[in-house]
N, C-alpha and C positions, 0 to 999 in steps of 0.2 A: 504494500500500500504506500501510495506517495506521499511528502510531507504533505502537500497541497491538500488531498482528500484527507490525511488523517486532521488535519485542524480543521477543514468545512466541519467533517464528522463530529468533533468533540464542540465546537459552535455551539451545532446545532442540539446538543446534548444538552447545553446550559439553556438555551432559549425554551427547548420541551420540557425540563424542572420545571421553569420560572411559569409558563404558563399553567404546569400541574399544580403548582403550587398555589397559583390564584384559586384555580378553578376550588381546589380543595378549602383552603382558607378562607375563603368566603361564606358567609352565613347562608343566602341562596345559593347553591349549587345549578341547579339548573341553570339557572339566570347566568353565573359567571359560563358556563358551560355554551349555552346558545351568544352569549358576546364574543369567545375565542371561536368559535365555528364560523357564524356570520359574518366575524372581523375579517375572515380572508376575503371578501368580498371588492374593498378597496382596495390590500394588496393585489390582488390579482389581475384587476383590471387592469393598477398599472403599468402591469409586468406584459403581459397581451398585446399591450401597445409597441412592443418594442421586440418580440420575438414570433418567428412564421407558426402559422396551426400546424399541429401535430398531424402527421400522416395520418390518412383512412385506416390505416391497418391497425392503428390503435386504438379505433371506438372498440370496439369489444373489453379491452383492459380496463377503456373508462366506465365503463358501466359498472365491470365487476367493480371496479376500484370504487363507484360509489358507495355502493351497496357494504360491499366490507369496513367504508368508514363508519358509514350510520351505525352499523352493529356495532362497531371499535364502540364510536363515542355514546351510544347506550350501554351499555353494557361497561365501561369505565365511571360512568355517573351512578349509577347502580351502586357498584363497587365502594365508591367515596360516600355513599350516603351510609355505607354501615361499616365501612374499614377505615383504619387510621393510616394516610399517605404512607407512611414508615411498613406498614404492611400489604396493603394492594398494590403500590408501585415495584417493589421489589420481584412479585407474582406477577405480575403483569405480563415486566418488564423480562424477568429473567428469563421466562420460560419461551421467550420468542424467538432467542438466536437457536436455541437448540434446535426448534419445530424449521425453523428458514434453512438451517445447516445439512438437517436430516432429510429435505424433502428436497435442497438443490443436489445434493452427492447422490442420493438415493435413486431420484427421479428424472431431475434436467442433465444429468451428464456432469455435474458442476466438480473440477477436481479441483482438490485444496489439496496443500501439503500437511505433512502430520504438525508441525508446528504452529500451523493455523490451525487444525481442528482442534489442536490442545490448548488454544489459547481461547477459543470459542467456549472448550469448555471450563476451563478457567472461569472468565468473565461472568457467566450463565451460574457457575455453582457458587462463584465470590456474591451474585443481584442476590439470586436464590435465598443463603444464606443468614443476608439482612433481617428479610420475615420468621426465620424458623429461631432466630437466638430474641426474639419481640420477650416473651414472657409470657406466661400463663394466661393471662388477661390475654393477649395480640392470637395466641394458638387455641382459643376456644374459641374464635369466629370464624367458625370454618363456613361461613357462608357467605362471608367476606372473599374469602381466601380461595371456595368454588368461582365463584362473580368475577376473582379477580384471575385465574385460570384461562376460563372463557374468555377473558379481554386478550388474554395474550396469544391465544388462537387465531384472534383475527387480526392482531398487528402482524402477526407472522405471515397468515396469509395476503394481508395487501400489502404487506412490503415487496413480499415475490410479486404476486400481478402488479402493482405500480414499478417497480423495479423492469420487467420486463417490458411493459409497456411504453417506457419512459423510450427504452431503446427504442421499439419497433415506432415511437412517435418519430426519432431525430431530431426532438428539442424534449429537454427534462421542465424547460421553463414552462412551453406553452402544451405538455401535457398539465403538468402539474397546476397551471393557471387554471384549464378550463374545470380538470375535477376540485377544487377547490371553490369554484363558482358554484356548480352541479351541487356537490356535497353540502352548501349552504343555502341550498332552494332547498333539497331536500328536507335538514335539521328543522329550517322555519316552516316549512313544512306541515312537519312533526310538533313541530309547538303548537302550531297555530290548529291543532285537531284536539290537541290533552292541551295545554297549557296557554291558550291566549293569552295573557295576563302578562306571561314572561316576556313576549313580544312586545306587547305597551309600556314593561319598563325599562326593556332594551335601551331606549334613546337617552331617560334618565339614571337609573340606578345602574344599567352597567353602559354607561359610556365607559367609562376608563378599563375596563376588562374588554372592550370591543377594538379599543385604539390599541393599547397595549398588548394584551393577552391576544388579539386577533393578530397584529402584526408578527408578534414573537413564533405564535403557531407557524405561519404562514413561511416566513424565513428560515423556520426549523426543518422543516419536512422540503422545501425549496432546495435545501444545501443537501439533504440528503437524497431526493428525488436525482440531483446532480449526480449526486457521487454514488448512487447506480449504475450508473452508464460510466464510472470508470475504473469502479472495483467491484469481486465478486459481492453480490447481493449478501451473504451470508456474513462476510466481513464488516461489510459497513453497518448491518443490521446489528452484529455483539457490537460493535466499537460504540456505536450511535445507545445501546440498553446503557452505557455506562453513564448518561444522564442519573443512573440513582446516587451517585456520588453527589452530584450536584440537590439532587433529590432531600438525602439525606440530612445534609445541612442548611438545608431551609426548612427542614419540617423540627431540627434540634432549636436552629436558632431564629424562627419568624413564629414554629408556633408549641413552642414547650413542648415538644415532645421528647422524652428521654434518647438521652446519648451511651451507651455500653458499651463493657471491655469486646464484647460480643459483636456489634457491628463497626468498630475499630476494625478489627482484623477481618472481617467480611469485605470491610474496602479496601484494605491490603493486597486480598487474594483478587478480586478486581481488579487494581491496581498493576496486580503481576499480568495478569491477563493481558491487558491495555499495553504494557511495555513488549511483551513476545508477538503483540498483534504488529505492535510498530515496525518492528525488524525485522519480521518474517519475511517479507520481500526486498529488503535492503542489498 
């Protein structure tokens, strides 16, 4: 992996925290939830302006690609409404390089070397980790921890369809523009059938999760839609879960959540991950 992708990658790690973070520390959840979905709305356009449409050959990816966000981002609100970030983001997040790693070697042909896959599972077992040293309280929600499972299923899988798709588009920007448009008619969509309400205080209560949390979304998954198309899928998919580091220390120090000897050394083993992912292709 190049320096160039390995920093897009870790970018965009800090920018998907900072938005999980909102979404979670906020007293309405949904509400921060549909202002970082919606918010890509203005990135995007202005991103559209300035890059060609993606080849025909990639409407199929975008569709699936919708479809697998809307479930992403139900099924991560879900999650947050009865798990503590420090435990659904670690689940979520860990369990999706594994599922991206096993189905590109397995099924698309994809070869990694053994130093990749050991650093994949590295990374995967350091996210993993985080949740299961939580404490008695964090491992009896296990329905949290089901919720938060399922989330990572479908990051897995549209990371591969957006990954793939990004290629057969020939621009990562104005794929990833239009499904981000798409994915956002969708979500308001979806409010606008269960939740009206959240849509009318879109413009006031979450303006500033719309400006912010929208744009951070958008430049997150941007850099990484990128750096599909120039490392394997699986690679930048563990490099990119190492957002829990970033994770972890906004949930220690924005919202009281306990710091342990226990996920010390879980970021450690991430950590290591992270460094044999660096040099693996050097």
């Amino acid at each position: 992996m190049s320096g160039t992708v390995f920093i897009a990658v870790l970018t965009a790690a800090l920018l998907h925290a900072s938005w999980n973070a909102l979404v979670k520390g906020g007293a309405d959840k949904r509400l921060n939830m549909a202002g970082v979905v919606i918010g890509h709305i203005p990135a995007a356009l202005l991103v559209l302006c300035f890059v060609p449409a993606p080849d025909p050959a990639s409407y199929p990816y975008l569709l699936a690609g919708m479809l697998l966000h809307f479930g992403y981002q139900w099924f991560l609100l879900a999650s947050y409404k009865i798990g503590d970030l420090t435990q659904v983001y670690p689940i979520a997040r860990g369990s999706a390089p594994l599922l991206v790693a096993l189905v590109s070697v397995g099924f698309l042909g994809v070869t990694l070397a053994k130093i990749e896959l050991l650093a994949i599972l590295i990374i995967a077992a350091g996210i993993l980790s985080i949740a299961l040293v939580r404490g008695a309280d964090g491992l009896r929600n296990r329905n949290a921890a089901l919720l938060a499972l399922v989330t990572g299923c479908f990051i897995a899988s549209y990371s591969l369809v957006d990954g793939l798709g990004a290629r057969q588009a020939g621009t990562a920007l104005g794929f990833y523009g239009w499904l981000g448009i798409a994915n956002s008619i969708i979500f308001a969509i979806y409010l606008a059938v269960t939740t009206p309400q959240t849509l009318r205080d879109l413009p006031g209560k979450g303006r500033m999760v719309f400006l912010v949390g929208g744009t951070a979304s958008f430049a997150a998954y941007a850099l990484v839609i990128w750096s599909f198309t120039q490392a394997p899928i699986a690679l930048v998919t563990a490099l990119r879960e190492t957002s829990i580091i970033f994770a972890l220390l906004m949930g220690v120090g924005l919202m009281g959540e306990r710091l342990s000897l226990g996920k010390v050394l879980s970021t450690m083993v991430t950590l290591l991950g992270v460094a044999l992912l660096r040099f693996s292709r050097s």
